[in-house]
C-alpha positions in Angstrom: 11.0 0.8 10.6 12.1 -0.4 7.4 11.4 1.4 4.1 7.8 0.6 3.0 7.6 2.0 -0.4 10.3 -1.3 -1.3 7.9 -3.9 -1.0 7.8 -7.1 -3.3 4.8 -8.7 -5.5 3.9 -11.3 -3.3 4.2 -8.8 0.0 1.8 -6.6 -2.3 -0.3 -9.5 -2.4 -0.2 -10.3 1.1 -1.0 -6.5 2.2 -3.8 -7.2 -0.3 -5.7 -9.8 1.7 -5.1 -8.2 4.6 -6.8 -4.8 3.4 -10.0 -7.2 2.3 -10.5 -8.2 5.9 -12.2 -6.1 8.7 -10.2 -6.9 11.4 -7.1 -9.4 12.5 -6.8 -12.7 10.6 -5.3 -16.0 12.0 -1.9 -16.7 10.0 -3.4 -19.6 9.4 -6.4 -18.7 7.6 -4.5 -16.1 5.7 -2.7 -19.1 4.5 -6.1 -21.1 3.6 -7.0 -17.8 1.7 -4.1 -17.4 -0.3 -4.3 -21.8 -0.9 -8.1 -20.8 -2.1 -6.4 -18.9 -4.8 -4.1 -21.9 -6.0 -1.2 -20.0 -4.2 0.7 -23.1 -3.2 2.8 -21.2 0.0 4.2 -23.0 2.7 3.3 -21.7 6.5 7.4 -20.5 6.2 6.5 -18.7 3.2 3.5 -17.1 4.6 6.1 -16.0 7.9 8.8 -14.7 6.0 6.7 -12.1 3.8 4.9 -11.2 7.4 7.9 -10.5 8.7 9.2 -8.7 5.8 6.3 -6.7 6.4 6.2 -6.4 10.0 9.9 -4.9 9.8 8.6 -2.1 7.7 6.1 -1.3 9.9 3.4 -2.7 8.0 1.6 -5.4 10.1 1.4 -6.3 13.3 1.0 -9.8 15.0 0.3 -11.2 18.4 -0.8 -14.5 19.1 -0.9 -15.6 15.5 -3.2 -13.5 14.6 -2.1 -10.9 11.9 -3.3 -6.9 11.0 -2.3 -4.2 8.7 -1.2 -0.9 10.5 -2.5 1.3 7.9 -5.6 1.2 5.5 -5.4 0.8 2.0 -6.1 4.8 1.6 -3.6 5.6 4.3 -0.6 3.0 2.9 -1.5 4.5 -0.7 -1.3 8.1 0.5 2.4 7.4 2.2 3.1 5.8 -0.9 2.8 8.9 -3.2 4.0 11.4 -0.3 7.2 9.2 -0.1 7.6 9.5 -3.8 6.6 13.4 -4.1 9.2 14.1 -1.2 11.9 11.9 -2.7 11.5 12.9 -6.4 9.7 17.0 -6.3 11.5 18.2 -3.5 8.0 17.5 -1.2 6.6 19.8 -3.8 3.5 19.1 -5.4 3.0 21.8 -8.0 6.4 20.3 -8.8 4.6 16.3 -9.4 1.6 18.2 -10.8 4.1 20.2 -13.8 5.9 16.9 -14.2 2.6 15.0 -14.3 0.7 17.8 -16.8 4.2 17.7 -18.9 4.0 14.0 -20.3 0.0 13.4 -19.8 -2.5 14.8 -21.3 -5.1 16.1 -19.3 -9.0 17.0 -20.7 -10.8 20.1 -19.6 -13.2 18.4 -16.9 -10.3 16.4 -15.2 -8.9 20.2 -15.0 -11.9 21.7 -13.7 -12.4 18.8 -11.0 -8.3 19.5 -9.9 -9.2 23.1 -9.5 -12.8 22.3 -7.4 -10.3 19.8 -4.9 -7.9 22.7 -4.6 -10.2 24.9 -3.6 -12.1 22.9 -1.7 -9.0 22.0 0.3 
């Protein structure tokens, strides 16, 4: 698998479309959708982002028909677990210091922090 968190704008937007339907799409009407949005991409186009993706283990196809492997939540989640291990050391009171250091945060966003940690 290829790395995921290096993804392109327009493989962004593909993952996006994907994530908007319930189940497999035809690559073809993945196509039609993005046309509906004046995206003027060839079927080739289309194919090389999906396989761009599908190396980095982030859709599947068979028979034409396309899929995300992950949710929105779960790709998001891998996303900032990727970064926290990369940058913090896998450390999250190490994010949270760096975060809290250059952000300001208010008194109920504290309080709600404190009610997920303990409720975790």
């Amino acid at each position: 698998m290829g790395n995921f968190m290096d993804i392109s704008k327009a493989e962004q937007e593909v993952m996006e479309k994907l994530w908007d339907q319930e189940d497999s799409i035809k690559q073809a009407q993945l196509l039609a959708l993005f046309e509906a949005d004046g995206k003027e991409w060839k079927r080739q186009t289309l194919n090389t982002f999906l396989s761009r993706l599908e190396e980095k283990g982030l859709v599947e196809r068979k028979n034409r028909m396309v899929k995300a492997v992950y949710t929105r939540e779960e790709y998001n989640y891998r996303q900032m677990k990727a970064a926290i291990d990369h940058m913090y050391e896998g450390r999250l009171s190490k994010f949270m210091a760096a975060f809290v250091k250059k952000n300001t945060i208010n008194e109920s966003e504290a309080k709600e922090v404190i009610r997920i940690l303990e409720d975790s």
